[in-house]
DOKOLKE-651154 format. One record per residue (C-alpha): z negated, y, x; residue in three letters. Coordinates in steps of 0.5 Angstrom, whole numbers. Layout:
BEGIN
NODE      Z      Y      X    r
NODE      Z      Y      X  ALA
...
//
This chain:
BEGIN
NODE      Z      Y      X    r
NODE   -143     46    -77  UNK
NODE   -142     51    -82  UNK
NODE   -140     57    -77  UNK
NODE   -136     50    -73  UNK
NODE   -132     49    -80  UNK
NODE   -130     57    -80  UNK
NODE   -128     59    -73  UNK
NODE   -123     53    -74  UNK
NODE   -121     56    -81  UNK
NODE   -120     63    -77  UNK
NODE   -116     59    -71  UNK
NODE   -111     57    -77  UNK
NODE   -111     63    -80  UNK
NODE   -109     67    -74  UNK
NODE   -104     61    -72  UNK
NODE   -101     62    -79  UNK
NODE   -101     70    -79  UNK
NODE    -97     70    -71  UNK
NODE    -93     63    -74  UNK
NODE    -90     68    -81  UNK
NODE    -90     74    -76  UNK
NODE    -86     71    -70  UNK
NODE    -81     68    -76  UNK
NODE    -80     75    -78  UNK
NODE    -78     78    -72  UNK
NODE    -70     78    -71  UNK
NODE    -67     81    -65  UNK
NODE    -61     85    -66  UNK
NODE    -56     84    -60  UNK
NODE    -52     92    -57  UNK
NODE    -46     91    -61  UNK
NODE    -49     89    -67  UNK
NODE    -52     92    -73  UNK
NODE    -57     88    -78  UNK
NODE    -56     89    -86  UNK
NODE    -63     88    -90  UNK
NODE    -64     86    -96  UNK
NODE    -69     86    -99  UNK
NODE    -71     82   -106  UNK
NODE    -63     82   -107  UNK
NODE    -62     90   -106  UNK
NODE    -58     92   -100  UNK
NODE    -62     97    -96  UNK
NODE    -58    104    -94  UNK
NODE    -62    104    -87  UNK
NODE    -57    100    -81  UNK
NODE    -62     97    -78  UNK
NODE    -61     98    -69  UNK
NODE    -61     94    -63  UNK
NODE    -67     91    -60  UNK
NODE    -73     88    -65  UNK
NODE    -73     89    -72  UNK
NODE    -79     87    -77  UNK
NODE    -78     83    -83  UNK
NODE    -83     83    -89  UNK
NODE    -84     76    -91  UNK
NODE    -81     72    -96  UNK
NODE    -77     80    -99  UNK
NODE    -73     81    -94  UNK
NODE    -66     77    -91  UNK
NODE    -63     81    -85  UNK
NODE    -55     80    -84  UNK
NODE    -52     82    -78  UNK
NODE    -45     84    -77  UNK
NODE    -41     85    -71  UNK
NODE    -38     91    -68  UNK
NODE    -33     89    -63  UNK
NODE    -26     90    -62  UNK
NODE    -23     82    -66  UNK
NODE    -17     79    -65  UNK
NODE    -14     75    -71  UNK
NODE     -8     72    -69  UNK
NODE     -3     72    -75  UNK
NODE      1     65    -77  UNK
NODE      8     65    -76  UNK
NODE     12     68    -83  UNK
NODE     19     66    -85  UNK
NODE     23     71    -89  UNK
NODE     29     74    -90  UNK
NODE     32     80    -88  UNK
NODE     35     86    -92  UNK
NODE     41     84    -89  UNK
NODE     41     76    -90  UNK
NODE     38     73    -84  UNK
NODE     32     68    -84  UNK
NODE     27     69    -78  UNK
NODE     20     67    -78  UNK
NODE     15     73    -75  UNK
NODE      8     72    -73  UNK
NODE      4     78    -70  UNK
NODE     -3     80    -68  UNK
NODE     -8     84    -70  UNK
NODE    -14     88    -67  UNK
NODE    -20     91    -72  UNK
NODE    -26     93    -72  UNK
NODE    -32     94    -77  UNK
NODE    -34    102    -78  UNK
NODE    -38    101    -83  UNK
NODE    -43     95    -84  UNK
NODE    -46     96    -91  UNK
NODE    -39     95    -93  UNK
NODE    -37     90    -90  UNK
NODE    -43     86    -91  UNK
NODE    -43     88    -99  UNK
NODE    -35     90   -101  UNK
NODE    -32     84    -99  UNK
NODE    -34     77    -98  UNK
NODE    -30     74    -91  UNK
NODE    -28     81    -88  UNK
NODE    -25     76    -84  UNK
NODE    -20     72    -88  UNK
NODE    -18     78    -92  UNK
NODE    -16     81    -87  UNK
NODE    -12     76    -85  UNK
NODE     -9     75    -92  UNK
NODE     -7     82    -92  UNK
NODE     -3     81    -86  UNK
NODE      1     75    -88  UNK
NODE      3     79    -94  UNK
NODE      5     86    -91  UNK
NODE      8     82    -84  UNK
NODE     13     79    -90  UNK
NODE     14     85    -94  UNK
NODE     16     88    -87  UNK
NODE     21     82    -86  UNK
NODE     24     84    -93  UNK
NODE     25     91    -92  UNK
NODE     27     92    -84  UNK
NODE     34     89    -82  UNK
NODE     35     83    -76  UNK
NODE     36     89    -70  UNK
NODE     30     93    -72  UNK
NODE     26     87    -72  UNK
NODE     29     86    -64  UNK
NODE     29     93    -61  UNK
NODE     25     97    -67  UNK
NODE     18     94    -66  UNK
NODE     14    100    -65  UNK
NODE     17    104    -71  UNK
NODE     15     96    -75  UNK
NODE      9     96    -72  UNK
NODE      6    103    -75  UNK
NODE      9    100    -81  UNK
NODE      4     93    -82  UNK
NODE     -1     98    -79  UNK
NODE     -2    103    -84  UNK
NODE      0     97    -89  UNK
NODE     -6     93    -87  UNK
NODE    -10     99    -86  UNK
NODE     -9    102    -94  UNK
NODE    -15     96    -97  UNK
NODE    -18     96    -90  UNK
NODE    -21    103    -91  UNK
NODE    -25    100    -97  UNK
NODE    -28     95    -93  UNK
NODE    -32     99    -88  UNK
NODE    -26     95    -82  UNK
NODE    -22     99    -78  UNK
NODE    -15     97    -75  UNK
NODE    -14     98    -69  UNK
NODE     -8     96    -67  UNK
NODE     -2     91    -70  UNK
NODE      3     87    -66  UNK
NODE      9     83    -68  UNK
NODE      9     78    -63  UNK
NODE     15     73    -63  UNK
NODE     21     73    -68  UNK
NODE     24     65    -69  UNK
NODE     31     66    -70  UNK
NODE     36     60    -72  UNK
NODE     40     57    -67  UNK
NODE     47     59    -70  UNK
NODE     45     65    -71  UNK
NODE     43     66    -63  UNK
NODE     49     63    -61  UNK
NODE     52     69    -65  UNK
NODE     49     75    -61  UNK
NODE     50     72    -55  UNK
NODE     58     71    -57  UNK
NODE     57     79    -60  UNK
NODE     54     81    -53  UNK
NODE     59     78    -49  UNK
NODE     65     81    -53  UNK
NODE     60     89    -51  UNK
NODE     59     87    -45  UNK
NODE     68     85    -44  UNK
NODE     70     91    -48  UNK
NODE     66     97    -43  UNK
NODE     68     93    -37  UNK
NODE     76     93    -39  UNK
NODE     74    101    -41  UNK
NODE     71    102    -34  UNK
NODE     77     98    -31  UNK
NODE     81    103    -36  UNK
NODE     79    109    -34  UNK
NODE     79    108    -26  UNK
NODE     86    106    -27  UNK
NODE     87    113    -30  UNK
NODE     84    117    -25  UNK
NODE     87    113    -19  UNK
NODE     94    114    -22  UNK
NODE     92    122    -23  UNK
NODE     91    122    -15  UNK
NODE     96    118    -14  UNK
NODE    101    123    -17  UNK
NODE     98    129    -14  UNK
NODE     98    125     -7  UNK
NODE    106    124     -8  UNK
NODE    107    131    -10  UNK
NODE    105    133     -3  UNK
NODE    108    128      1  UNK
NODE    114    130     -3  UNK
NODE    113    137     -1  UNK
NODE    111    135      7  UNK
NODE    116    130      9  UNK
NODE    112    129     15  UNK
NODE    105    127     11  UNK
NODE    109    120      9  UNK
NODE    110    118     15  UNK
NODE    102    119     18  UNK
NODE    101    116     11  UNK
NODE    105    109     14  UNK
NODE    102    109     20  UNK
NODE     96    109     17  UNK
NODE     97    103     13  UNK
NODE    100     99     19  UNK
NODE     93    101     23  UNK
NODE     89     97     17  UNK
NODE     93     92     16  UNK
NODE     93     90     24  UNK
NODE     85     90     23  UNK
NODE     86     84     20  UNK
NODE     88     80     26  UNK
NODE     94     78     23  UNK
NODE    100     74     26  UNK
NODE    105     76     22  UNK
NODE    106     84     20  UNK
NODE    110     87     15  UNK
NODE    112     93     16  UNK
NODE    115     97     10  UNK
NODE    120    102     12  UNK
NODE    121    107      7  UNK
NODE    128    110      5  UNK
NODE    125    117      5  UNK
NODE    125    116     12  UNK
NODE    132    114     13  UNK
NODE    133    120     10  UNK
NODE    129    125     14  UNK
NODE    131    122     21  UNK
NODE    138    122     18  UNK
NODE    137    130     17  UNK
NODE    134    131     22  UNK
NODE    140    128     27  UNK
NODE    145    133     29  UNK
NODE    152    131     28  UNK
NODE    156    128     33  UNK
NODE    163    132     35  UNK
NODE    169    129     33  UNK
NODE    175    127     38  UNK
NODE    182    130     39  UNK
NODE    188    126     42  UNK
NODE    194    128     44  UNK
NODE    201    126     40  UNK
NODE    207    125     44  UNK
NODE    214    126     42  UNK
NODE    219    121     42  UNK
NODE    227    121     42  UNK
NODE    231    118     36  UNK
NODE    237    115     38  UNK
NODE    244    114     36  UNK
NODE    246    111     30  UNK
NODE    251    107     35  UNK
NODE    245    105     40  UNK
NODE    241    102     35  UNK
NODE    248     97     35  UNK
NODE    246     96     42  UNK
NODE    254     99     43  UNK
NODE    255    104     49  UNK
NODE    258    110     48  UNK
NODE    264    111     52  UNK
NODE    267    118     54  UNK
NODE    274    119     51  UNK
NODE    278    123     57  UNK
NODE    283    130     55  UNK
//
């Protein structure tokens, strides 16, 4: 009975000491880092990937995880240096470097970044101006980036990446960039349409200048225009006819001899016959 009684007291004990055992034994995933305290102190060794052993009731293992996070920031209002109300809201990407820190320094790394944030994306609203914020993000960017980096450091995280995601503007003050951009785009078309005019009358005028040195040139130039113009299969086709070429058939045609006629003289009569009286001879 007695040896009964102490197999099932050794059969307990046993049972207890693999029961204690298998509650101390933690399993440390790869991308993870395990922080043992022990009695309350934080120990400097960061315990690895795989299994790890605890002592009983003296240690308390705190895992930290070592991805790449992604933590959205809430969309911001401000007021821009130049006087325009937006609302920003950005991403952030970080990481933890430094385990103990993060564990020991600060107690939700994952909301104090995310205050931090929040702070600097306003800060940055205040000091950047409207355009900036819509074509200057990379620069704006680096500048959140090394805003939220600075207390960071200190515990243990590093920011990865800052991303400003979406600027809200007000609809007045969008309908007032799109009427700013249609007056750009109408000013560059009138230059353009300018500046075509200009070098076509350049051309123009060299071409009038030889053709009023080659008179033949005008009247090549005319054919020409007429070969275009019956491309069209028109019914009707009206022909210019420039004064210039009057003027250059006109020299070019010889001039016609002029006709001579013959004056035959005529017998002026008495002053008698003009009565109608006839003279007579007066006889010696």
């Amino acid at each position: 009975m007695s040896i009964l009684y102490s197999l099932t007291l050794a059969g307990v004990g046993a049972l207890g000491v693999i029961w204690l055992a298998a509650q101390n034994i933690r399993v440390i995933k790869q991308f993870e880092r395990g922080v043992v305290f022990r009695f309350g102190r934080v120990q400097s060794g960061v315990r690895q990937p795989g299994l790890t052993m605890l002592i009983p009731f003296a240690d308390r293992l705190q895992k930290v995880n070592l991805q790449i996070i992604t933590l959205p920031v809430p969309g911001q209002d401000g007021i821009t240096r130049d006087n325009v109300t937006v609302r920003v809201d950005a991403v952030i990407y970080f990481k933890v470097e430094d385990p103990v820190r993060a564990a020991v320094d600060v107690q939700d790394y994952m909301s104090a970044i995310g205050q931090v944030a929040q702070t600097s994306l306003r800060s940055i609203i205040g000091k950047s101006n409207l355009d900036d914020l819509l074509s200057n993000r990379e620069r704006l960017n680096q500048g959140l980036e090394l805003l939220i980096d600075s207390p960071a450091l200190g515990w243990g995280i590093h920011i990865d990446r800052v991303e400003i995601k979406d600027v809200v503007l007000p609809d007045s003050m969008k309908r007032s960039i799109a009427r700013q951009a249609e007056a750009e785009r109408e000013r560059r078309a009138r230059v353009i349409t300018a500046d075509g005019e200009l070098q076509a009358s350049e051309k123009l005028a060299q071409a009038a200048h030889v053709m009023s040195e080659e008179p033949a040139a005008l009247q090549l130039r005319l054919l020409q225009t007429v070969v275009e113009v019956a491309a069209e299969k028109n019914s009707t086709l009206v022909l210019p006819f420039p004064v210039e070429l009057l003027r250059f058939l006109e020299r070019a045609t010889p001039p016609e001899p002029r006709a001579t006629s013959d004056v035959v003289p005529t017998a002026t009569p008495a002053a008698g016959a003009s009565n109608g009286v006839p003279l007579q001879r007066a006889d010696a």
